[in-house]
C-alpha positions in Angstrom: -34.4 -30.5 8.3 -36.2 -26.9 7.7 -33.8 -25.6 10.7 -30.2 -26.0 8.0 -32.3 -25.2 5.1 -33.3 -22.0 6.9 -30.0 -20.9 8.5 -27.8 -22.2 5.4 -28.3 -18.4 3.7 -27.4 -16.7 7.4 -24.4 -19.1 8.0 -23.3 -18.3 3.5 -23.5 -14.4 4.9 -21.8 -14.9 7.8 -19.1 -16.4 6.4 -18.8 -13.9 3.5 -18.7 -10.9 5.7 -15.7 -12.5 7.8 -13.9 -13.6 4.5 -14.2 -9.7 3.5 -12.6 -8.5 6.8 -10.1 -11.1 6.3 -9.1 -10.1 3.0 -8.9 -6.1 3.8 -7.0 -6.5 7.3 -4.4 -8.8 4.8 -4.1 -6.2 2.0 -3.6 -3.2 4.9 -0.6 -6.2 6.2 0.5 -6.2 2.7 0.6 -2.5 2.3 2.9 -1.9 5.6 5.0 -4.6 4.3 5.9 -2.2 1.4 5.8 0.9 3.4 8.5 -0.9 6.1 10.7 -2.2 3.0 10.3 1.5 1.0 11.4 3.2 3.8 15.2 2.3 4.0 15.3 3.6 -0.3 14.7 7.1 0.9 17.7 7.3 2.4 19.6 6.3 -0.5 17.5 9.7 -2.1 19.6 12.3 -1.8 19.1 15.8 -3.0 21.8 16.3 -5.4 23.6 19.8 -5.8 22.4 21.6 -8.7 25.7 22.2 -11.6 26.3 26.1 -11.5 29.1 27.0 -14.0 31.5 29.5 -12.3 31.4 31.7 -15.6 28.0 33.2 -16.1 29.2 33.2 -19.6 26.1 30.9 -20.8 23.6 33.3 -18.9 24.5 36.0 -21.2 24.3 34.3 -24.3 
């Protein structure tokens, strides 16, 4: 009986550290998810041409 109540807190720890790894390798997943589905929207960003009168009429007011 004094063998589980000794190793219960090692086993708890254990478990918590592997439960941490778990959850940080699934947000990094989570993250390149949203990378991979932002990457096809920079295509549709395209540098727009800037609207130059052909008068400069407006730079010499």
């Amino acid at each position: 009986m004094s063998i589980l109540i000794r190793s219960h807190p090692q086993l708890d720890s254990i478990i918590t550290q592997q439960a941490t790894l778990i959850s940080y390798l699934d947000d990094f997943k989570f993250q390149m998810l949203l990378s991979l589905a932002a990457m096809p929207l920079v295509i549709l960003l395209k540098k727009g041409r800037a609207f130059v009168p052909d008068d400069h009429s407006l730079a010499i007011e």
